[in-house]
DOMARVO-551091 format. One line per field, with one value per residue (C-alpha): y, x, z; residue in three letters; residue number from 1. Coordinates in Angstrom, 1 decimal, decimal comma, always signed. Layout:
<sites>
py: (Y / ...)
px: (X / ...)
pz: (Z / ...)
keti: (ALA / ...)
selo: (NUM / ...)
</sites>
This chain:
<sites>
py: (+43,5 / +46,8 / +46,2 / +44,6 / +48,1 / +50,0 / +47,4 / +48,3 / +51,8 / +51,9 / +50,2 / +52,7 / +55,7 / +53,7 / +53,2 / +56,0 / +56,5 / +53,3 / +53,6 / +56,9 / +54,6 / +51,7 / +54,1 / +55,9 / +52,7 / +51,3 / +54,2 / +54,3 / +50,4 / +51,8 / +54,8 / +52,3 / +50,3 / +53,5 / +54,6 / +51,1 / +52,0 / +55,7 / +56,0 / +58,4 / +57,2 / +60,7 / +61,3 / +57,7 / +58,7 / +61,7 / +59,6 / +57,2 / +60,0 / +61,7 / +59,2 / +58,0 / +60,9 / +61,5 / +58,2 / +58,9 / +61,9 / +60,8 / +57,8 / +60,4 / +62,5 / +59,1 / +58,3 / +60,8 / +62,3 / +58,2 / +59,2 / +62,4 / +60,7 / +57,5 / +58,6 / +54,5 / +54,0 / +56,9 / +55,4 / +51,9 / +53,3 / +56,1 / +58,7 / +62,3 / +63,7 / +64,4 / +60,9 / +61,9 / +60,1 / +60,8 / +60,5 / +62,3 / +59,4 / +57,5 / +60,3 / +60,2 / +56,5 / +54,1 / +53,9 / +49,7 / +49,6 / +51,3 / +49,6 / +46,6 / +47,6 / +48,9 / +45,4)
px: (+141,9 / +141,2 / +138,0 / +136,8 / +137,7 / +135,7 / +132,5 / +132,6 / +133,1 / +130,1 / +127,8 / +128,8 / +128,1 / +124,6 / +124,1 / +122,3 / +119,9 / +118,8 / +118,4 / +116,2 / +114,3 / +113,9 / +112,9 / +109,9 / +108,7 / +108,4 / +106,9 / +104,5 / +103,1 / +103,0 / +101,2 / +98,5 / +98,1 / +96,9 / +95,4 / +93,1 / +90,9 / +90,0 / +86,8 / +88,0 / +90,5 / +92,4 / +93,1 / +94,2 / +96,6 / +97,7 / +98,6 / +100,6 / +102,4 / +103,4 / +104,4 / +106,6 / +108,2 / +108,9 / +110,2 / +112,5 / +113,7 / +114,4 / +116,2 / +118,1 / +118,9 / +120,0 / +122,1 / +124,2 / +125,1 / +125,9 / +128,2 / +129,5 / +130,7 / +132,1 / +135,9 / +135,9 / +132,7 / +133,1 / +136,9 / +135,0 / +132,2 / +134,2 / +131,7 / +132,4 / +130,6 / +127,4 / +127,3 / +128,4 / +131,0 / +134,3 / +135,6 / +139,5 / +141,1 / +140,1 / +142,3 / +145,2 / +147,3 / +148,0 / +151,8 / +151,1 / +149,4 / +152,5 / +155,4 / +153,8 / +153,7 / +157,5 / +159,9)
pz: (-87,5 / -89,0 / -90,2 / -86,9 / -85,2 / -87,7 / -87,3 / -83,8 / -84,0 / -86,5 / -84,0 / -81,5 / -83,8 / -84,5 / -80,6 / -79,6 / -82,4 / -81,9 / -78,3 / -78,8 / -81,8 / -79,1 / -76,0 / -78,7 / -79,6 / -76,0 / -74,6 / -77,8 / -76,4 / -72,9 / -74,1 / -76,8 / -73,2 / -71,6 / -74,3 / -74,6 / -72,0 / -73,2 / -75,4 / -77,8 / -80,2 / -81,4 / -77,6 / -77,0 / -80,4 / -78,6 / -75,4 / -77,5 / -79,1 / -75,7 / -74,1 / -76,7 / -77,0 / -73,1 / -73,0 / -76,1 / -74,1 / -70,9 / -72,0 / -74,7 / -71,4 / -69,4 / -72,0 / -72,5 / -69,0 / -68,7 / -71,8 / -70,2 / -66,8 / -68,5 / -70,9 / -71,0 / -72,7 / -75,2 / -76,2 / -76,6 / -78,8 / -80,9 / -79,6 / -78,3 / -74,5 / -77,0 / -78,6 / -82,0 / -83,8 / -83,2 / -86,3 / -85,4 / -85,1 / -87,9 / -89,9 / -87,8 / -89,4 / -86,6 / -85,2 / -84,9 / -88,5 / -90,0 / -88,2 / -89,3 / -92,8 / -92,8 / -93,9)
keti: (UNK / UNK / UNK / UNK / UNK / UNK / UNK / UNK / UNK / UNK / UNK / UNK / UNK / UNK / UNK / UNK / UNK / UNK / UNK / UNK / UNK / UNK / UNK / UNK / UNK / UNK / UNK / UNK / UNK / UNK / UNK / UNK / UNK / UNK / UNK / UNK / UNK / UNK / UNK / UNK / UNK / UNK / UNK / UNK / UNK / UNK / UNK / UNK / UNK / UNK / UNK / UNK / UNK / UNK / UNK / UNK / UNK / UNK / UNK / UNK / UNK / UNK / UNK / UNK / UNK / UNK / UNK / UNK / UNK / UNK / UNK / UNK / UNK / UNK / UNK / UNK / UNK / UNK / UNK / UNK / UNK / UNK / UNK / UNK / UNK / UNK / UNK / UNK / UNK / UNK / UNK / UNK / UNK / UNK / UNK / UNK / UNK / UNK / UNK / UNK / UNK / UNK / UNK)
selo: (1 / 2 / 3 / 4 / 5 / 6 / 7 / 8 / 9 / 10 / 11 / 12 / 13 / 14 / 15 / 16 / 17 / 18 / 19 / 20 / 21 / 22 / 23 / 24 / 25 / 26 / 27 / 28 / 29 / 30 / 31 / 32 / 33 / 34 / 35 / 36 / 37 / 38 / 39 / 40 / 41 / 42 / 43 / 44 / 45 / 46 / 47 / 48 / 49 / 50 / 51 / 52 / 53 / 54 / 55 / 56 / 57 / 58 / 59 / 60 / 61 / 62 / 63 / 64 / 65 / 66 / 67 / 68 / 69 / 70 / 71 / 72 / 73 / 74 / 75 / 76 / 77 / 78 / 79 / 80 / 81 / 82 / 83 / 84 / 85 / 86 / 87 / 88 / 89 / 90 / 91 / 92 / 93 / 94 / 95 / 96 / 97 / 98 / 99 / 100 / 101 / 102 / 103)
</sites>
């Protein structure tokens, strides 16, 4: 059961980069869609670049303040108010994984 608890906790320390990774990437296609219809191709690169990035961001923002105002999703993801992870409790030995190890 241990090493299900640690699979998850691992995803939720990998959750918000790949949430920034997914928001840049789908603002990038918005931004090549926009950028389709302009004539010059380094300003339709530039288009695809911001808007990636401003999507990144605002999702980033989105994200955390929904990680600030929720204690129930942070103790589900092992993450701290800042998304990092929180990695405290993994040093700290479980009271049930030790009574069960006692004869």
């Amino acid at each position: 059961m241990r090493w299900f608890r640690t699979l998850f906790r691992i995803f939720g320390w990998l959750l918000t980069p790949f949430l920034a990774w997914a928001a840049s990437f789908f603002g990038a296609v918005g931004g090549a869609l926009i950028a389709m219809r302009m004539e010059d191709p380094v300003r339709g690169l530039v288009v695809t670049a911001i808007c990636g990035a401003v999507t990144c961001f605002a999702v980033l923002l989105v994200w955390l303040h929904y990680l600030r105002r929720s204690p129930e999703v942070r103790e589900a993801l092992a993450v701290t108010m800042d998304g990092t992870p929180d990695t405290l409790e993994m040093l700290v030995p479980n009271a049930s994984d030790q009574s069960a190890r006692q004869p």
